[in-house]
C-alpha positions as CSV (number, residue, x, y, z in Angstrom):
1,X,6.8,4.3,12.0
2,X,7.6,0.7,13.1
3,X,4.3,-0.6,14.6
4,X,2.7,0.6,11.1
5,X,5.3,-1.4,9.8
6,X,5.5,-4.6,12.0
7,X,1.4,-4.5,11.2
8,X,1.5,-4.3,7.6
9,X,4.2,-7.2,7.7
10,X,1.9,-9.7,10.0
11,X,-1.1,-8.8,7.7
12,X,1.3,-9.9,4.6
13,X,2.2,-13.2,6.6
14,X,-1.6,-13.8,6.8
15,X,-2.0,-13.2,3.3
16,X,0.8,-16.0,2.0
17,X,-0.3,-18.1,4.8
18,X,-4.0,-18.1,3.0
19,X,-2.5,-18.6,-0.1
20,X,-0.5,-21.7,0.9
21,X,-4.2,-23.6,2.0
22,X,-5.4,-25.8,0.1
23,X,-9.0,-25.5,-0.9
24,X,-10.4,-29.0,0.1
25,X,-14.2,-27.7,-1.5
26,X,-16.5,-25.2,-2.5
27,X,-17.4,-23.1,0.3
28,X,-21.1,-23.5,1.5
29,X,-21.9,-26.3,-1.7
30,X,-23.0,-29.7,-1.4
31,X,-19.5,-32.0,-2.1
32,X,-22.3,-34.1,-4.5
33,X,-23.5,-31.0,-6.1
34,X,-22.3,-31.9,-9.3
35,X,-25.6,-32.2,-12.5
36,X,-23.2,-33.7,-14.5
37,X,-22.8,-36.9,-11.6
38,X,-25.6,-39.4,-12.3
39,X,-24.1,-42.2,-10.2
40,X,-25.6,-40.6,-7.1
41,X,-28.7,-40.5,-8.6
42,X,-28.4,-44.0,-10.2
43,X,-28.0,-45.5,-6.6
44,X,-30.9,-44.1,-6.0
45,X,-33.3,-45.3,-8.4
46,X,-35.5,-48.5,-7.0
47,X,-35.9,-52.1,-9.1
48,X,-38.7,-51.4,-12.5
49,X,-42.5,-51.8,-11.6
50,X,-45.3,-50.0,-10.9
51,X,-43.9,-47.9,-7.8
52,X,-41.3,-46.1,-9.5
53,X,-43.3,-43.4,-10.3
54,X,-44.2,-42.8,-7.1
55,X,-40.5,-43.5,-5.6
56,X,-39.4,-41.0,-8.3
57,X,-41.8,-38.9,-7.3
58,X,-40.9,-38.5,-3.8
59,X,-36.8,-38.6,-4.5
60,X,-37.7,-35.5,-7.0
61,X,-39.5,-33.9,-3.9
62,X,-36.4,-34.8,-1.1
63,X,-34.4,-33.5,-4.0
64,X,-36.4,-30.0,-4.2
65,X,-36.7,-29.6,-0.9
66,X,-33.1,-30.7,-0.1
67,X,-32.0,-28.3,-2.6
68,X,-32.7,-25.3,-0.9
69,X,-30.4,-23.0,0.5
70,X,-29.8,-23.4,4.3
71,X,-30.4,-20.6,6.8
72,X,-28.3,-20.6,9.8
73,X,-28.4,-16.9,11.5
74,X,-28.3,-14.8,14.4
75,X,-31.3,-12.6,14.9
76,X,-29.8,-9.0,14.7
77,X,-32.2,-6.7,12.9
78,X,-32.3,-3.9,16.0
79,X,-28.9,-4.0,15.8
80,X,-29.1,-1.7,12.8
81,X,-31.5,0.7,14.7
82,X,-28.9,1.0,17.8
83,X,-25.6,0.9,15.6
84,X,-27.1,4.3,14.1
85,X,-28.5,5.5,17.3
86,X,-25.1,5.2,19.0
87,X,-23.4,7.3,15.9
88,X,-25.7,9.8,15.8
89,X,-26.0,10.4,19.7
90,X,-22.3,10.4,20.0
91,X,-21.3,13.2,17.3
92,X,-18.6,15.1,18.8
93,X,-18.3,18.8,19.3
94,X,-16.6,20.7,16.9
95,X,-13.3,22.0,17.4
96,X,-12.1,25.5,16.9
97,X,-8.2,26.9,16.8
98,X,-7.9,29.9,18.3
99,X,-5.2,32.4,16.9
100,X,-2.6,31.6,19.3
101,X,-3.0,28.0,18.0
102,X,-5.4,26.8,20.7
103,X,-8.4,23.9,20.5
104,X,-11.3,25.4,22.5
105,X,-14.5,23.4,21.6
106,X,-17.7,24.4,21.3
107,X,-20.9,22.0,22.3
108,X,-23.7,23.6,20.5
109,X,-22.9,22.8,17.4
110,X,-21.8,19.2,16.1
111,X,-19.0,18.7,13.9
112,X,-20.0,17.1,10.9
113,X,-20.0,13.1,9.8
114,X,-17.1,11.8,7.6
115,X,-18.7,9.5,4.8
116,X,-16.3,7.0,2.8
117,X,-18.1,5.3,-0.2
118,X,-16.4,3.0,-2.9
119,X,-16.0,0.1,-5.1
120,X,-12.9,-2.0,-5.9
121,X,-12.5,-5.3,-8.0
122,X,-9.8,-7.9,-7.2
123,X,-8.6,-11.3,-8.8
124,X,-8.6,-14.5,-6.5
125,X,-7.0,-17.2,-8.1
126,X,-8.8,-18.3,-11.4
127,X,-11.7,-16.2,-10.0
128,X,-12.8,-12.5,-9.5
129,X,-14.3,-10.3,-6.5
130,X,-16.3,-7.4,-6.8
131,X,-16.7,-5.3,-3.6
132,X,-18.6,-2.4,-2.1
133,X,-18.0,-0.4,1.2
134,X,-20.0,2.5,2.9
135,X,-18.9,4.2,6.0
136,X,-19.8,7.1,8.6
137,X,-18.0,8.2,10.5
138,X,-17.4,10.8,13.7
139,X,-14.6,11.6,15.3
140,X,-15.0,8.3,17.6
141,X,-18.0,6.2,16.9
142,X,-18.6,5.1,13.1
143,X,-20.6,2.7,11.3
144,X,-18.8,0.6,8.4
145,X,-20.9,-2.0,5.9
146,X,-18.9,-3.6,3.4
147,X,-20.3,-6.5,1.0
148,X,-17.7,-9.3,-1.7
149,X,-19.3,-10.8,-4.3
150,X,-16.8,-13.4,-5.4
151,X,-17.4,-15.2,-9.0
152,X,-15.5,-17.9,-8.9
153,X,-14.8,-21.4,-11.5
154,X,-17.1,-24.5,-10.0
155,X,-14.9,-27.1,-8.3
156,X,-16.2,-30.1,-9.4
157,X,-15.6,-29.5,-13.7
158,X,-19.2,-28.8,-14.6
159,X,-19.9,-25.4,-16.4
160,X,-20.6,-22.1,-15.2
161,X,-19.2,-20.3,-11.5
162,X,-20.4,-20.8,-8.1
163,X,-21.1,-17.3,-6.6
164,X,-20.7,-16.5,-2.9
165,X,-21.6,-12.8,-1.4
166,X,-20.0,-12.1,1.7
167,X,-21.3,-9.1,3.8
168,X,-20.8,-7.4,7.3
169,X,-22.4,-4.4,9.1
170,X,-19.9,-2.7,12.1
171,X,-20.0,-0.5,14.2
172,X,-16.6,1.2,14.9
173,X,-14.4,2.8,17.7
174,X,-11.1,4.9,17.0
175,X,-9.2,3.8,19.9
176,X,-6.3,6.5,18.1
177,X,-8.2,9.4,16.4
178,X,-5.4,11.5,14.9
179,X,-5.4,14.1,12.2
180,X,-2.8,11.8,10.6
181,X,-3.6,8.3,12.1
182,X,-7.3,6.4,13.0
183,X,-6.6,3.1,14.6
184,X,-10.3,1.4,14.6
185,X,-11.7,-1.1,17.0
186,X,-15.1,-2.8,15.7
187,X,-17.6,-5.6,16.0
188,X,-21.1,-6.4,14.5
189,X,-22.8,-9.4,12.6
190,X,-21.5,-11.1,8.7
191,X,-23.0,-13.1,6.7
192,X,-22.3,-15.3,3.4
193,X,-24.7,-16.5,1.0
194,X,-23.6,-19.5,-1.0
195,X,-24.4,-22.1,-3.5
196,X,-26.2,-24.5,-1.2
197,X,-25.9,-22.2,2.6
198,X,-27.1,-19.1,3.9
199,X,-25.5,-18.3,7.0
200,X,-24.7,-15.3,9.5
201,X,-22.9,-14.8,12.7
202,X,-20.9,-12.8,14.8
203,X,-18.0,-10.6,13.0
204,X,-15.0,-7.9,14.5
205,X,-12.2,-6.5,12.6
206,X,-9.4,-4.3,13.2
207,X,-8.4,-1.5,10.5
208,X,-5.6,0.9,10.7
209,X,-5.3,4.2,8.5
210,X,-2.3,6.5,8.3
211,X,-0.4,9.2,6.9
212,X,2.5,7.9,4.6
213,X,3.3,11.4,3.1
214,X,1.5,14.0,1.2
215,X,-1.4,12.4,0.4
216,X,-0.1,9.2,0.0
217,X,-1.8,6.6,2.8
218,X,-1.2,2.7,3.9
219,X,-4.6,1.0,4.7
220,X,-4.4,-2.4,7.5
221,X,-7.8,-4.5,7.7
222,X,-7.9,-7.7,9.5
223,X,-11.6,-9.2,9.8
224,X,-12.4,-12.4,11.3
225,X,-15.8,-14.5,11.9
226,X,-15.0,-17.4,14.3
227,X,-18.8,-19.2,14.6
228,X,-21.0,-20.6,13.0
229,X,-18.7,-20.6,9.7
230,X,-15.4,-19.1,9.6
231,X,-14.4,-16.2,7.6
232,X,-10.9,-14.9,8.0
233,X,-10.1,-11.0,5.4
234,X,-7.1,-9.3,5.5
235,X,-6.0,-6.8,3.2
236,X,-3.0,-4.5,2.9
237,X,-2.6,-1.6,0.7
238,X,-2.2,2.0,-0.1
239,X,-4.7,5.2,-1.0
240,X,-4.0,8.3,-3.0
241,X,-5.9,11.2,-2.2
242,X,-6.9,13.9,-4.7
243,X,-9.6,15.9,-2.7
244,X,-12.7,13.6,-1.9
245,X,-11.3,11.2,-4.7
246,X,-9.3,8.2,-3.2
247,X,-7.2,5.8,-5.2
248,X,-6.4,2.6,-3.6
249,X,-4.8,-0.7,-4.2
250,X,-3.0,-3.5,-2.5
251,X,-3.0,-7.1,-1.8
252,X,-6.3,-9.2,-0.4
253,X,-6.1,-12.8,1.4
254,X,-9.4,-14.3,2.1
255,X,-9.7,-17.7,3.8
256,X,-14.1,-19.3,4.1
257,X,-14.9,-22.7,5.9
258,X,-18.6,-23.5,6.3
259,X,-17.6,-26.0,8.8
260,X,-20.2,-28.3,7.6
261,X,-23.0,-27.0,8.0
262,X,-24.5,-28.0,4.1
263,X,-24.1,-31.6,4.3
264,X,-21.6,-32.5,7.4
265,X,-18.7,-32.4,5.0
266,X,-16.4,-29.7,6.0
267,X,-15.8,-27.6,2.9
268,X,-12.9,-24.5,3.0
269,X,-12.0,-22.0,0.3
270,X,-8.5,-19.7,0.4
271,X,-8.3,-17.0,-1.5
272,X,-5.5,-14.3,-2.2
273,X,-4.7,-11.6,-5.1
274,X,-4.8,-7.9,-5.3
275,X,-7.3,-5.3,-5.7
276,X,-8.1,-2.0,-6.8
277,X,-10.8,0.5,-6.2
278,X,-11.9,3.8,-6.5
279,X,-14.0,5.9,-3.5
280,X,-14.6,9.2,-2.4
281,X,-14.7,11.1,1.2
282,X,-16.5,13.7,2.2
């Protein structure tokens, strides 16, 4: 199948392509975020007397309040209600073959909803990702939420890990439903929640499925957020299917830039390594 092919190779090309950025910053963390700097703070500091206890006082409350996470985000809570409304009031008829080999259809009865559930863990760089995915599905119209918690080594050689959970909610059309094929079309809202930034926004993807052989499969995913930040996921790989049990693995690219919205200082993470998971189907 060369289009199957041709898309698996551009998704590989995105993949080295993210792996040849250079990270400039922590995504979505103050560039003086560092405990372990006290210049910062030392400039701060006034000349000894009476008022430094008040001075200290109110840099302790900036601090505090400065300290909190940011919340930049599109209001989209009823977009859950009609995401689901559209799935459920767009179940298709069920299809029936006849013994000379016919479809007929019948329209009093639904067929019934394809659910995809799993986990999978990857390595990105020096760090780790742990992900999630739940997905219903018709024979068109779908709904696919998907959350990456990434555990990663700070940036600026303090202790511990900055954490960053990336999520998205979609809602999904199979522009190519085929027993063997599902070519996906879909858009909805992502967000990322970060050290120092909370932020959501606009998301689509593209995701291909299809028969290798047997019950071997190749699985395409290209997701992009363009505004406020930018998130860039693309993964290639394969699944094994033994019943509703799905073995899967592959290679992952991610690419973040908060675009400065922490502190004006434009900070960009790229990320890429493989993955495997485990999932079921029913």
């Amino acid at each position: 199948m060369p289009s199957i092919r041709n898309l698996l190779c551009a998704v590989l090309t995105i993949g080295v392509l993210l792996s040849a950025t250079s990270a400039e910053a922590r995504f979505g963390k103050r560039s003086d975020s560092s405990e372990s700097s006290k210049d910062d703070h030392e400039h701060d500091a006034s000349a000894v007397g009476d008022d430094d206890d008040d001075d200290d006082d109110d840099h302790k409350s900036e601090r505090r309040h400065s300290d909190a996470p940011r919340f930049r985000s599109s209001s989209g809570s009823f977009l859950v209600d009609l995401l689901f409304s559209i799935l459920l009031d767009s179940r298709p008829s069920r299809s029936y073959s006849s013994p000379s080999g016919e479809v007929t259809s019948s329209s009093s009865e639904a067929s019934p909803l394809l659910l995809r559930v799993g986990v999978d863990g990857g390595a990105f760089g020096q760090g780790a990702g742990l992900g999630a995915y739940l997905a219903i599905e018709g024979d068109r119209i779908g709904v696919d939420g998907r959350a990456l918690a990434l555990i990663l080594p700070t940036d600026d050689g303090t202790s511990g890990t900055d954490n960053i959970t990336l999520t998205n909610l979609h809602l999904t059309a199979a522009v190519i439903s085929h027993p063997k094929a599902r070519f996906r079309l879909e858009g909805g809202i992502s967000s990322a929640h970060a050290p120092d930034l909370i932020v959501a926004g606009p998301s689509m993807a593209l995701s291909f499925e299809g028969c290798i052989v047997g019950p071997l499969d190749v699985e395409l995913r290209l997701q992009g957020t363009p505004y406020p930040y930018r998130q860039l996921d693309a993964h290639a790989g394969l699944a094994l299917h033994f019943n509703t049990l799905v073995v899967r693995g592959g290679w992952r690219g991610l690419y973040l830039d908060d675009n400065g919205l922490v502190d004006g200082v434009v900070n960009r993470d790229a990320f890429t390594g493989p993955y495997l998971g485990l999932g079921f189907a029913f």
